[in-house]
N, C-alpha and C positions, 0 to 999 in steps of 0.2 A: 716853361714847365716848372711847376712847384710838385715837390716831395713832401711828404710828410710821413715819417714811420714812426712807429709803435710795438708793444711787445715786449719789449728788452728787460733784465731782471738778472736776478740772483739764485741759481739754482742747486740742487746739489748734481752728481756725480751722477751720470746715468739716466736722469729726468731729461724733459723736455720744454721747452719754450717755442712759441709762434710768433716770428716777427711780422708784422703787415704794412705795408709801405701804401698811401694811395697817391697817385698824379690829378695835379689840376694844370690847367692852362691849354698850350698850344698840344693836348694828347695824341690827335690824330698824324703827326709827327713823329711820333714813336714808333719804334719798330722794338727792341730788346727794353728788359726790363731785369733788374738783377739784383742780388746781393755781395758786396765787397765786404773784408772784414780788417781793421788795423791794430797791430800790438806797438806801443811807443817803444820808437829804432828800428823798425820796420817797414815796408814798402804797404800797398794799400796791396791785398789781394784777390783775388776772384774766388767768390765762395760757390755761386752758383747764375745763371742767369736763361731767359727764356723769352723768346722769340712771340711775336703777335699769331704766329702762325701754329704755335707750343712745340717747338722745339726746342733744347733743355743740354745746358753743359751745369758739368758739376766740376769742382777740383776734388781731385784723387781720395785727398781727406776726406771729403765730406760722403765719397758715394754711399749710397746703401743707409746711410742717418739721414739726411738731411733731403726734402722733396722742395722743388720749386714747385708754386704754382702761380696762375695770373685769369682774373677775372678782364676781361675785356668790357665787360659793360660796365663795372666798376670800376675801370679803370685803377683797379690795383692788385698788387704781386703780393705773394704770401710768400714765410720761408719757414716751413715746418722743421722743427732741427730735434731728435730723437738720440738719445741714447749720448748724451751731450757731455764732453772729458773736460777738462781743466784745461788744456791746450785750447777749447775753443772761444777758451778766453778774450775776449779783444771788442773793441765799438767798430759794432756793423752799420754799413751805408748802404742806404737803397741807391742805386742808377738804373738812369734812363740814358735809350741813345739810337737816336735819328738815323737812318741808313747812313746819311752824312755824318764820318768819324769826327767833324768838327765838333757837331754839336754833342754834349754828353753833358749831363745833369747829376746833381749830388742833394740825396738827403741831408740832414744835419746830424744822422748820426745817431745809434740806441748803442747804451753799452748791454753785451751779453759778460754775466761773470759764471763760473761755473767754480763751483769751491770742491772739494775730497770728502 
């Protein structure tokens, strides 16, 4: 499974950015589809992610800003991010990930920067 995302940028304080991730390869092996996000000296964290079926976890921060979404026949995930602070600073990773917790997949990564 290859990733490829897109989106990522420099915005100000309040504005919006839409990151879009698309999957090629082995797709029908997928079940979840997501976004992670990392600040250097930080762990990779879960920002939002969403099931083949569209069922949708957010983390706490992002509720209410930020919507998943996932095209199935396009086989790619969108991450609309609204109302966007300076903490949500950090290079976002799209994943993918096979019922089998073995397998799990990694974009290369969009930086989001949000300035004051």
């Amino acid at each position: 499974v290859h990733l490829v995302e897109s989106g990522g940028g420099l915005v100000q304080a309040g504005g919006s950015l839409r990151l879009s991730c698309a999957a090629s390869g082995s797709i029908f092996s997928i079940n979840s589809m997501g976004w992670y996000r990392q600040t250097p000296g930080k762990q990779r964290e879960l920002v939002a992610a969403v099931t083949r079926g569209g069922n949708t976890n957010y983390a706490d921060s992002v509720k209410g800003r930020f919507t998943i979404d996932r095209d199935n026949a396009k086989n790619t995930v969108y991450l609309q991010m609204n109302s966007l602070k300076p903490e949500d600073t950090a290079v976002y990773y799209c994943n993918a990930q096979q019922p089998d917790p073995r397998y799990v997949y990694w974009g290369q990564g969009t930086q989001v920067t949000v300035s004051l």
